[in-house]
C-alpha positions as CSV (number, residue, x, y, z in Angstrom):
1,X,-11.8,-65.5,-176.8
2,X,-9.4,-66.1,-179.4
3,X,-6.0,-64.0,-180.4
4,X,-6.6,-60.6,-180.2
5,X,-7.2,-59.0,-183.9
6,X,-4.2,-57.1,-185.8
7,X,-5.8,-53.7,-184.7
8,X,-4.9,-54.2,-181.1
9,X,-3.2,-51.7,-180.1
10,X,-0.1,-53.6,-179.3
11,X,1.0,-56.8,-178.3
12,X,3.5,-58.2,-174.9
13,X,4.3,-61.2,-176.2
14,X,5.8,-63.0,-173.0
15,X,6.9,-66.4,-174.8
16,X,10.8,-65.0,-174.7
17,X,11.1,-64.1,-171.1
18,X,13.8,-66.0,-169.0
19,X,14.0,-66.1,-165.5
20,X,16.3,-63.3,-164.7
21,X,13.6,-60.6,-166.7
22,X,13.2,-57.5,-163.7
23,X,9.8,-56.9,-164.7
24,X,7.9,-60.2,-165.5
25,X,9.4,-63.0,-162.7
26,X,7.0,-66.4,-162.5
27,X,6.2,-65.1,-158.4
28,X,7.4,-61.3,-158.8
29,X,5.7,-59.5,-161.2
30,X,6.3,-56.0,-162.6
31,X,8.1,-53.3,-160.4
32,X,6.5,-49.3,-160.8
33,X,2.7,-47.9,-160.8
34,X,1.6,-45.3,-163.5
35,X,-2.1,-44.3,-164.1
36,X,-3.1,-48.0,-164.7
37,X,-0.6,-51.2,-164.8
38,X,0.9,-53.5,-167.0
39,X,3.2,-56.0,-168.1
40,X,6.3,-53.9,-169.5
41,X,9.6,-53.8,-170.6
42,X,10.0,-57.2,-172.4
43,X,9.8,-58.5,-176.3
44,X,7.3,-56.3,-177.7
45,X,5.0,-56.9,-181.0
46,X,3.7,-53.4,-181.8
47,X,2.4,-51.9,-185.0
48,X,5.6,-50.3,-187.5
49,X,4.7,-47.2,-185.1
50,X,8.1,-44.9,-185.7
51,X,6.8,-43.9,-182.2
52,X,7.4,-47.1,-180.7
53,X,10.5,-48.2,-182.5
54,X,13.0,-46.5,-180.0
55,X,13.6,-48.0,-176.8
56,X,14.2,-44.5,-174.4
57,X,14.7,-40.7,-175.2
58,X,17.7,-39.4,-173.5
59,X,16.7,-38.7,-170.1
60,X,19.6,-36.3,-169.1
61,X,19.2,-34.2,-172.2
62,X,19.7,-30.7,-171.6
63,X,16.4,-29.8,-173.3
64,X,14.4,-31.9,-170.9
65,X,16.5,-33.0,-167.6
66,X,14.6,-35.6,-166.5
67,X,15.9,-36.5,-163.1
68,X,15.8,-32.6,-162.2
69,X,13.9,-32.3,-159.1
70,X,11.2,-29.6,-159.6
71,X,7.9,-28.5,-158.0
72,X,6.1,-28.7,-161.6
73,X,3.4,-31.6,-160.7
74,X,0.9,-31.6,-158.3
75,X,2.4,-34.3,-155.7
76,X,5.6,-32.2,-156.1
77,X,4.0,-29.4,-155.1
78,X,1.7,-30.6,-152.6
79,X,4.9,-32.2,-150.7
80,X,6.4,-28.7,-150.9
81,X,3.3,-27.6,-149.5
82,X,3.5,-29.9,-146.6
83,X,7.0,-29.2,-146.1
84,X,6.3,-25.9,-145.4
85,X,3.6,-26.5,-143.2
86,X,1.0,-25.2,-145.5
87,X,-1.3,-28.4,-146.0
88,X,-1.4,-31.5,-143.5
89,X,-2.6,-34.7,-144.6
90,X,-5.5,-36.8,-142.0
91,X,-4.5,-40.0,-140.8
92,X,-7.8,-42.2,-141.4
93,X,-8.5,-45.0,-138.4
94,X,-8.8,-47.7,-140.9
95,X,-6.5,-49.3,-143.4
96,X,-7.4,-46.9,-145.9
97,X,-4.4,-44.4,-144.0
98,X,-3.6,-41.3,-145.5
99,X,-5.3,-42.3,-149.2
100,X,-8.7,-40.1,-148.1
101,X,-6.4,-37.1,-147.7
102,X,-3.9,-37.4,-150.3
103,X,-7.2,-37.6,-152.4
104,X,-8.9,-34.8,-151.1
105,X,-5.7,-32.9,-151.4
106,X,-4.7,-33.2,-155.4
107,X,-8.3,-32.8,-156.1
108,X,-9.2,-36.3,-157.0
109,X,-13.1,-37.6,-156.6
110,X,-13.3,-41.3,-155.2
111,X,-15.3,-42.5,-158.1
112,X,-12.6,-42.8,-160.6
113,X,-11.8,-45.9,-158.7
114,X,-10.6,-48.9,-161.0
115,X,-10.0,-52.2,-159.1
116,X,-6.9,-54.6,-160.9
117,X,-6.5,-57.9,-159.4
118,X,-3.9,-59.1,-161.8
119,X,-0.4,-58.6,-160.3
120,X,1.7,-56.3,-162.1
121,X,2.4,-54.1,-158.7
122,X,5.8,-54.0,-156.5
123,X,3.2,-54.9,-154.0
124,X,1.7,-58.2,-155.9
125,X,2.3,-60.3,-152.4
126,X,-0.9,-58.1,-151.3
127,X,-2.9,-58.2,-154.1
128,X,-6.0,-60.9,-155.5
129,X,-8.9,-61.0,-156.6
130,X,-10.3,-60.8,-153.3
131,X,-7.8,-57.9,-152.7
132,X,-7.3,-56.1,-155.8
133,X,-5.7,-52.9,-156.1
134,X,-7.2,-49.6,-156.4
135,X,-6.3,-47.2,-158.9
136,X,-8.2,-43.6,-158.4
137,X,-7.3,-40.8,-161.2
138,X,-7.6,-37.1,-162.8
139,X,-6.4,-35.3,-165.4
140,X,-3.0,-34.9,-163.9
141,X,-2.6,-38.1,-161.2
142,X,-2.8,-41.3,-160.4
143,X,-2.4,-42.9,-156.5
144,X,-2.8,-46.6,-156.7
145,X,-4.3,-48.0,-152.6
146,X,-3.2,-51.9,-152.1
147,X,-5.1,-53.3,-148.5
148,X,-2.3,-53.9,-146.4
149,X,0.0,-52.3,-148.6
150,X,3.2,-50.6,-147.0
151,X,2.6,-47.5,-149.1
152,X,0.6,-45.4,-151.7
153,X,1.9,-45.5,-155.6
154,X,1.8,-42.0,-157.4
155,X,2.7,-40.6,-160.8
156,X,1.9,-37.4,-161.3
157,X,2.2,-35.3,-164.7
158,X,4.9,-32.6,-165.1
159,X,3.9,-30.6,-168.5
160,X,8.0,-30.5,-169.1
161,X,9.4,-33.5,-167.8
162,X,6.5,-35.8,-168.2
163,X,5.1,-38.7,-166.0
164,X,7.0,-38.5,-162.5
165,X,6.8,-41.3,-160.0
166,X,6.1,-41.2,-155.8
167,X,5.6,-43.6,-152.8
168,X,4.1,-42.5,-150.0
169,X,4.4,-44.8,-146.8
170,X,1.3,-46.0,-145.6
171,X,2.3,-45.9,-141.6
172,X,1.6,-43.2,-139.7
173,X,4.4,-40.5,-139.0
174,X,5.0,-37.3,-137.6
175,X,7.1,-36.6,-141.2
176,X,4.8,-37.1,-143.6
177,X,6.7,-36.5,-147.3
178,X,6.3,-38.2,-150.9
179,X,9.4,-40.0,-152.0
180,X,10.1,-40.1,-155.6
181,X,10.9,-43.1,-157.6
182,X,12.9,-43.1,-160.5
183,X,13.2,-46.7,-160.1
184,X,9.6,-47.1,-161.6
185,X,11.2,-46.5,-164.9
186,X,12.6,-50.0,-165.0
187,X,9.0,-50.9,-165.9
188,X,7.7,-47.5,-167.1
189,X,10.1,-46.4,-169.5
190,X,10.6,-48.3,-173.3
191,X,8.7,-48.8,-176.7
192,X,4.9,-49.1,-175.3
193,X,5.3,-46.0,-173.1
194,X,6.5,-44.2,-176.3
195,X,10.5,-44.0,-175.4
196,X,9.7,-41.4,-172.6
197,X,8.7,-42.3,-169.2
198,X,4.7,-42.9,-169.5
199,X,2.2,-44.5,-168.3
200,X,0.3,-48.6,-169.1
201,X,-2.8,-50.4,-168.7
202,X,-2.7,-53.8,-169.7
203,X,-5.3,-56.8,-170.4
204,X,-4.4,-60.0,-169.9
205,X,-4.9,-62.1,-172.3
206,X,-6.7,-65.6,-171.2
207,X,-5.1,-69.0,-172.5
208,X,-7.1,-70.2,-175.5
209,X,-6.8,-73.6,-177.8
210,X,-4.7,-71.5,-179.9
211,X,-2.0,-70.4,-177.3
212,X,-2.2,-73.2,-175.1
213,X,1.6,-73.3,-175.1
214,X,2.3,-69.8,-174.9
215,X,4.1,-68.9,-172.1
216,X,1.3,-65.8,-170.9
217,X,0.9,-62.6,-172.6
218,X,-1.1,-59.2,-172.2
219,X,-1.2,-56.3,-174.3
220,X,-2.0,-52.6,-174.1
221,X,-5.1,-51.3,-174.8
222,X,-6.8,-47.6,-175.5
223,X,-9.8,-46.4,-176.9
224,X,-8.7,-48.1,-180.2
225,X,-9.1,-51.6,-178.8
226,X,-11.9,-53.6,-179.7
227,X,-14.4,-54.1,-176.9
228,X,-13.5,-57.9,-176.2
229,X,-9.7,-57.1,-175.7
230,X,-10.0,-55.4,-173.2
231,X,-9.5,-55.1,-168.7
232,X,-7.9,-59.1,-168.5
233,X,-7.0,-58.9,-165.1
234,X,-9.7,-56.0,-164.0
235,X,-13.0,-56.1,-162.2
236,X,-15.3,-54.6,-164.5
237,X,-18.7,-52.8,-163.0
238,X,-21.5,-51.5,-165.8
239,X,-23.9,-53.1,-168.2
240,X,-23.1,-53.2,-172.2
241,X,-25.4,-55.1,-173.3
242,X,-24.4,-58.3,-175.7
243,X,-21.2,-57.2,-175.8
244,X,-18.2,-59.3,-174.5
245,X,-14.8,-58.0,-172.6
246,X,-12.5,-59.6,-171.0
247,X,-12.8,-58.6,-167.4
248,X,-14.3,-60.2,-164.1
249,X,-12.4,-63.2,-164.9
250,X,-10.5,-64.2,-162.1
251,X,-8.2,-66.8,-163.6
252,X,-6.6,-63.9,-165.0
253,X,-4.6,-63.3,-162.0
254,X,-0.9,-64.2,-163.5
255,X,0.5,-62.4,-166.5
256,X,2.9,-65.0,-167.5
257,X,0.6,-68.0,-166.9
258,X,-2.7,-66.8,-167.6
259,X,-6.0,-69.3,-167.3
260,X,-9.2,-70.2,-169.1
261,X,-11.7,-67.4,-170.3
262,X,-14.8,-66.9,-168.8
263,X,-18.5,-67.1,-168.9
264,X,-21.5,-65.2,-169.2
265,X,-21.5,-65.1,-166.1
266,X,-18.5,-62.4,-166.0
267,X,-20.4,-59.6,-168.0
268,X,-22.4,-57.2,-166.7
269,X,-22.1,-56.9,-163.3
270,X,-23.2,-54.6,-161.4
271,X,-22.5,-55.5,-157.8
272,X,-18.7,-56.6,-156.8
273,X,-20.1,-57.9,-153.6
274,X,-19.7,-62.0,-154.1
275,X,-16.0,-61.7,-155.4
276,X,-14.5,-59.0,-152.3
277,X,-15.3,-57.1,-149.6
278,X,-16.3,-53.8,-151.2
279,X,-16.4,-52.2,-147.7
280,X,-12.4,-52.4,-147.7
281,X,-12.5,-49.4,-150.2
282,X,-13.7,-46.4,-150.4
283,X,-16.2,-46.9,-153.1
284,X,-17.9,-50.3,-154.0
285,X,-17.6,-50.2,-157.8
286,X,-14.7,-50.4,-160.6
287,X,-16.6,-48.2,-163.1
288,X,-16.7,-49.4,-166.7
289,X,-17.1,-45.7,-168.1
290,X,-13.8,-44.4,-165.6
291,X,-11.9,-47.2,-167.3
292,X,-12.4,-46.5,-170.8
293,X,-11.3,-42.9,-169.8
294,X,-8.5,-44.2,-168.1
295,X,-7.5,-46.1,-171.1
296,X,-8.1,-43.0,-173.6
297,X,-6.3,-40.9,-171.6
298,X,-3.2,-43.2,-170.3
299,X,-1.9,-43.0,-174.2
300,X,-3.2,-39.4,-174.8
301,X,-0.5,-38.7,-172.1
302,X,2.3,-40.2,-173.0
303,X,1.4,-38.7,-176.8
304,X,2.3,-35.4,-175.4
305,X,5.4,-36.1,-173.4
306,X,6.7,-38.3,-176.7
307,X,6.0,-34.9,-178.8
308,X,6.9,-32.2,-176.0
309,X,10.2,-34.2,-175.7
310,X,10.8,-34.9,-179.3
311,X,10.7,-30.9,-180.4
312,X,12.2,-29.5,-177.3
313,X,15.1,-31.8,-177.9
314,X,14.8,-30.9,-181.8
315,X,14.9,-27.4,-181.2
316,X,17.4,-27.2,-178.8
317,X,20.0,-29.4,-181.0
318,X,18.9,-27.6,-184.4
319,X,21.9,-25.4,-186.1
320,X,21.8,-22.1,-185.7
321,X,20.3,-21.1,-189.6
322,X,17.7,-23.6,-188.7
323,X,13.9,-22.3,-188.8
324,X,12.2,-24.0,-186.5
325,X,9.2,-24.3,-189.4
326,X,12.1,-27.0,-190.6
327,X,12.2,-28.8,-186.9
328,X,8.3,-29.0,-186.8
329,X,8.6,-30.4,-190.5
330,X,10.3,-33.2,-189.6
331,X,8.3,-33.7,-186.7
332,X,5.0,-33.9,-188.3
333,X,4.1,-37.3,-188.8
334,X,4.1,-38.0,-185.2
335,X,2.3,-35.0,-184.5
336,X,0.0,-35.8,-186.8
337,X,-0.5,-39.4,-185.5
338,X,-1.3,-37.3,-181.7
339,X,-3.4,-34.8,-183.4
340,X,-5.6,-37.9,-185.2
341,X,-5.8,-39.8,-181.5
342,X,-7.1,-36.3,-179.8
343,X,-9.6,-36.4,-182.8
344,X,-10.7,-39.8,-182.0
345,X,-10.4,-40.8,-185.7
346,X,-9.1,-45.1,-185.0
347,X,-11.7,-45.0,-182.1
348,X,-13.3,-48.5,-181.6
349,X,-16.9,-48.0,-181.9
350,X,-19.3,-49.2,-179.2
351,X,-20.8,-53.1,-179.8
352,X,-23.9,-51.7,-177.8
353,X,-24.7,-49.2,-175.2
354,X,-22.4,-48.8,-172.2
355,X,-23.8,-47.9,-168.7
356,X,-21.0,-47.1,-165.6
357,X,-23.2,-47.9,-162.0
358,X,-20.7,-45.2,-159.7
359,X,-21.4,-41.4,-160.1
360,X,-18.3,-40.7,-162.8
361,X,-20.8,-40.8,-165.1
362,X,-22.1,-37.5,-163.7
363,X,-19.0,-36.0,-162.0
364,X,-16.6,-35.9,-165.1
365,X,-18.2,-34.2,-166.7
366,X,-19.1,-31.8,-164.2
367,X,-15.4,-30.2,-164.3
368,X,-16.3,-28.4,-167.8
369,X,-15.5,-26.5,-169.6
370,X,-18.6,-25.5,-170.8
371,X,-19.8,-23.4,-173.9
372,X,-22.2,-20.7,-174.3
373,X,-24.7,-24.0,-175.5
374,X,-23.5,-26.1,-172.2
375,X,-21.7,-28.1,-174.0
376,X,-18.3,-29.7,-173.2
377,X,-15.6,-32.0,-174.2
378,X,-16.3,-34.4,-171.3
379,X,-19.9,-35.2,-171.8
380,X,-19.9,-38.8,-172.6
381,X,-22.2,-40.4,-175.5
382,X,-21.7,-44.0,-174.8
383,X,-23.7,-45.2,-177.3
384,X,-21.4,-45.6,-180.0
385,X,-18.0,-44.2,-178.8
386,X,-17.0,-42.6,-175.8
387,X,-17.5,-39.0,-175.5
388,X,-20.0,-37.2,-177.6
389,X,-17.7,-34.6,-179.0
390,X,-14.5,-36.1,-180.0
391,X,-11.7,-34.3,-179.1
392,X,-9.5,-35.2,-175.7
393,X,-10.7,-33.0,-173.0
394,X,-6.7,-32.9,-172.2
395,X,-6.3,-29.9,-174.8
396,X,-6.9,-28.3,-171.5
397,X,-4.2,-30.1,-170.0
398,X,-1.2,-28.2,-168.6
399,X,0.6,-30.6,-170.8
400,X,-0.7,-29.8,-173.8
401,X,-0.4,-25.9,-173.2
402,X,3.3,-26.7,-171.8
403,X,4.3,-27.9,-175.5
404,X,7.0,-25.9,-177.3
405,X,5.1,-23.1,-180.1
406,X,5.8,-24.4,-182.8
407,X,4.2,-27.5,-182.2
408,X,1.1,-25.5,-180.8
409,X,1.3,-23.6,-183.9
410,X,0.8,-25.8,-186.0
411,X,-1.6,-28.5,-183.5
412,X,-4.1,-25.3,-183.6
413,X,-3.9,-24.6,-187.4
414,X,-4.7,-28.8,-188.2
415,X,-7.6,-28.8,-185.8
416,X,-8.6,-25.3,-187.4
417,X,-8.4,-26.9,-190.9
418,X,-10.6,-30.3,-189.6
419,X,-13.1,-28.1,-187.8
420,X,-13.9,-25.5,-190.5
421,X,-13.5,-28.3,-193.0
422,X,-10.6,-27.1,-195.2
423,X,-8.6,-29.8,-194.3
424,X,-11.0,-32.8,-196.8
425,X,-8.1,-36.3,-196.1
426,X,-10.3,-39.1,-196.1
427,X,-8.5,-40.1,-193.0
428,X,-10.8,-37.4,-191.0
429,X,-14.2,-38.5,-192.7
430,X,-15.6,-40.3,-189.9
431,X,-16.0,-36.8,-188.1
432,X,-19.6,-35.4,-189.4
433,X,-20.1,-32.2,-190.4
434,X,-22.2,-31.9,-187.0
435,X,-19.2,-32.7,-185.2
436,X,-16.6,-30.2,-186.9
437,X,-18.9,-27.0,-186.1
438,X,-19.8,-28.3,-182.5
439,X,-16.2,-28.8,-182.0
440,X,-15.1,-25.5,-183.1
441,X,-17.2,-23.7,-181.2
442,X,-16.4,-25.4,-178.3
443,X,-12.8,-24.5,-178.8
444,X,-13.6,-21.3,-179.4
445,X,-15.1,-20.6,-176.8
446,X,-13.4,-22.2,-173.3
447,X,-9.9,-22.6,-175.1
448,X,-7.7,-19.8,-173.6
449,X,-4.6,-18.8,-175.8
450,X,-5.9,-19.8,-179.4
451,X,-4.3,-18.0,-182.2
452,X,-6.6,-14.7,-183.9
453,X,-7.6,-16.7,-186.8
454,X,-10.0,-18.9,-184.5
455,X,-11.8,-15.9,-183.5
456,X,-15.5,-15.5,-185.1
457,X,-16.5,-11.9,-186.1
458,X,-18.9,-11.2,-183.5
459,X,-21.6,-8.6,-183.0
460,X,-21.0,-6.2,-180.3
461,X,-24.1,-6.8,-178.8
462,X,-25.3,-10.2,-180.0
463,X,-23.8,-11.9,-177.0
464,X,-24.4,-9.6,-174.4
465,X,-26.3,-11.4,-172.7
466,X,-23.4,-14.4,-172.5
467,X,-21.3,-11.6,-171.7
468,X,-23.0,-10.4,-168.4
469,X,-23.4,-13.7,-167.1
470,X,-19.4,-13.5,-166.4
471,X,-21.0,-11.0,-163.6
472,X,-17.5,-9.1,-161.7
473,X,-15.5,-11.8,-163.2
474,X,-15.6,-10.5,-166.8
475,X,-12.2,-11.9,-168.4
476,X,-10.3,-8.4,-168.9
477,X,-10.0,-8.0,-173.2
478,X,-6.4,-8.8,-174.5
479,X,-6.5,-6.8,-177.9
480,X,-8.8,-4.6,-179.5
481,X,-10.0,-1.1,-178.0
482,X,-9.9,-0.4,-174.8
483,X,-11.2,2.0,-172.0
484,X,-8.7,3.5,-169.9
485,X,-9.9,2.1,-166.9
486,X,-9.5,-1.2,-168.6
487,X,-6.3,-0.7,-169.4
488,X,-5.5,0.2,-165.5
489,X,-6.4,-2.5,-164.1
490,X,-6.3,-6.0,-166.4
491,X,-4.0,-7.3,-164.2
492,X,-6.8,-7.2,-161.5
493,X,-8.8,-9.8,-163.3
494,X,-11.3,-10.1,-160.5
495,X,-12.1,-6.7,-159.9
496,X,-15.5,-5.6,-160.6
497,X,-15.5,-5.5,-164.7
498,X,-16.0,-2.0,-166.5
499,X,-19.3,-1.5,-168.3
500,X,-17.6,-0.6,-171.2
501,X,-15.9,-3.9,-171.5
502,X,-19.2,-5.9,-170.7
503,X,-21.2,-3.9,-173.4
504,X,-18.1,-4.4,-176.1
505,X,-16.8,-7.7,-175.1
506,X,-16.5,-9.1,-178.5
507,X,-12.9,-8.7,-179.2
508,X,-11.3,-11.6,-177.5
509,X,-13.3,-11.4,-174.2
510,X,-14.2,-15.2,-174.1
511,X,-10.5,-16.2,-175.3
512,X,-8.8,-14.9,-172.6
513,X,-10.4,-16.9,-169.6
């Protein structure tokens, strides 16, 4: 494997560190966690991104107050929770500790698991290929599990702030709390994170005729990464076919000095069991198909801090005469580059057919939404790209709802304009006609809050049937005529529904879920 292309996302070159570097020492690599790892905060190659050309947003900026300590994310409020006495968290006989429970409590399945082996952890002494770390994700948080570890590594999304960091230590105590850790932003806070504190995955990069004398290097990868650039330094479980990536190879272990590529015999593997003890963890598989969502969604994430920070701090320093039609103006090339990564549009396409061997496959997309035509924006194609309908499934994110108006505004009127196909750019071509109706109706339909123009002229009695299937827990109608029992109690949204409301639901009923 040669020199990754010029469309990788972006490079780390590592030729330029010295020895005093925090995050990229020759026996002490990389301090901080995030969703995934990687080797940050050095000389950085990128594409002219204007996203990636500033080093930090200002943290203590009254628009966004960073270092505020708020019960916004899920570990923040789940340590509130056991604070109060109102959640307690199982202390498993094994070295797995208190990672079952913190799982069980923020929601999190345990086949998302992603093993690393590479060490880019503040607990690298503990990790190797024999003992790689474990990386289990959802929508909202990551907990990174090292055997032997001295604690558990969290970030969690606040849909303000953006990605907040937590320890949690792995001994058993009568006080059991999440620390937080703004120290992570050493690592997780500069040009590939997007200038806001956000989240990496990294491939290594194996040493190659080419770079023989290059001093290491790794680059970030997302779903726009060729196939064979990506998971240096991961253990990769799955089939794809003829297809070559960069995972399995255990000579990856050391960012700065990386080793030799591999073989054949480092593709398709199905079974971890001759390189670690899979019984140390709580599943035996690092899933190929929870890694490429990992990847998608690691820089779909920071997108919407970058953009949520960006216009709140716009807003807030505008001039009083300002429109904020004029703030969103100047905003709009960025949003438009998060708008065109949502879409999909620079996706790499699939070399051949991708197969995950751990039940992600199946349970991600059992969180839905669904459609009226079962259809939602987490069923995976994995034939030629990653999800069959390609939009990010975190529009339904609390981060993406927790963006300022304006930028919603005008978010929802581009994806109206690609869907209905009055927006004709070139750049949204690859999406098929196919694609633009089966997206809009998706939106329609399990997107709460969407502005009156998405709303199809429906019969009254057309979808009745869709209607009834809601059963007591009919969505109580925003706008549009009402009853008066309706009217008397829409703030009791799970009382039994009226019938008037379930023979007339067409006006709104299936936007305001």
């Amino acid at each position: 494997m040669g020199q990754p292309s010029p469309e990788a996302a972006k490079w780390i070159d590592t030729s330029d560190f010295r020895d005093d570097s925090y995050c990229m020492r020759r026996r002490g690599v990389i301090a901080g966690l995030g969703a995934a790892l990687a080797v940050i905060s050095f000389a950085v190659k990128t594409r002219a991104d204007r996203l990636e050309d500033i080093l930090s947003l200002p943290l203590d900026h009254p628009a966004v107050q960073y270092m505020e300590r708020t019960n916004a994310d899920p570990v923040a409020r789940l340590d509130q929770r056991l604070e109060n006495g109102q959640a307690k968290l199982d202390f498993a006989l094994n070295s797995w500790g208190y990672l079952p429970a913190v799982l069980k409590q923020l929601g999190m399945n345990a086949d998302s698991q992603v093993l690393v082996f590479s060490k880019t952890s503040i607990q690298n002494s503990h990790i190797s290929p024999r003992t790689p770390r474990a990386i289990y994700f959802n929508d909202d948080v990551a907990v990174g599990y090292v055997q032997n570890g001295d604690e558990l590594e969290l970030s969690a999304l606040d849909p303000v702030r953006g990605v907040i960091f937590y320890t949690l230590e792995m001994a058993k105590s009568d006080q059991v709390g999440f620390a937080r850790r703004d120290d992570c932003l050493r690592c997780h806070l500069g040009p590939v994170t997007l200038g806001a504190p956000g989240l990496l995955i990294s491939s290594i990069h194996p040493r190659t005729r080419e770079l023989r004398d290059v001093h290491g290097s790794a680059f970030m990868t997302d779903h726009r990464s060729s196939f064979g650039e990506r998971w240096g330094g991961w253990y990769v479980t799955g089939t794809h076919g003829s297809a070559r990536h960069l995972g399995n190879n255990i000579a990856l272990v050391d960012p700065v000095e990386s080793g030799e590529p591999a073989g054949d015999a480092s593709q398709n593997i199905t079974n971890l069991g001759k390189m670690l003890d899979t019984s140390k963890y709580l599943v035996p598989t690092s899933d190929i198909v929870a890694l490429m969502t990992l990847e998608h969604q690691i820089r779909m994430t920071n997108l919407l801090t970058r953009i949520g920070w960006d216009a709140r701090i716009a807003l807030h320093d505008a001039s009083s005469g300002e429109a904020q039609d004029t703030v969103v103006e100047k905003l709009r090339p960025e949003i438009d580059e998060m708008v065109g990564y949502m879409l999909f549009l620079d996706e790499a396409p699939l070399e051949a057919p991708v197969k995950g061997v751990s039940s992600f496959t199946t349970t991600f997309p059992q969180r839905g939404p669904r459609d009226r035509s079962g259809r939602s924006l987490r069923d995976f194609d994995l034939r030629t790209r990653l999800f069959r309908y390609p939009l990010s499934y975190m529009i339904y994110s609390p981060a993406f709802d927790g963006l300022p108006a304006p930028v919603h505004d005008y978010v929802y009127q581009r994806l109206y304009n690609v869907f209905t196909s009055a927006e004709q750019s070139p750049k949204y071509a690859r999406l098929s006609a196919e694609d633009r109706r089966a997206l809009l109706e998706i939106v329609q339909q399990t997107k709460p809050g969407l502005p009156a123009y998405w709303k199809p002229n429906l019969s009254p009695t057309s979808d009745r049937a869709f209607a009834s299937s809601f059963g007591d827990n009919l969505p109580w109608i925003r706008e549009g005529p009402q009853c008066t029992e309706c009217a008397q109690r829409r703030e009791s949204r799970h009382a039994p529904a009226p019938r008037f409301c379930r023979d007339y639901w067409t006006v709104a009923v299936r936007f305001s879920l």
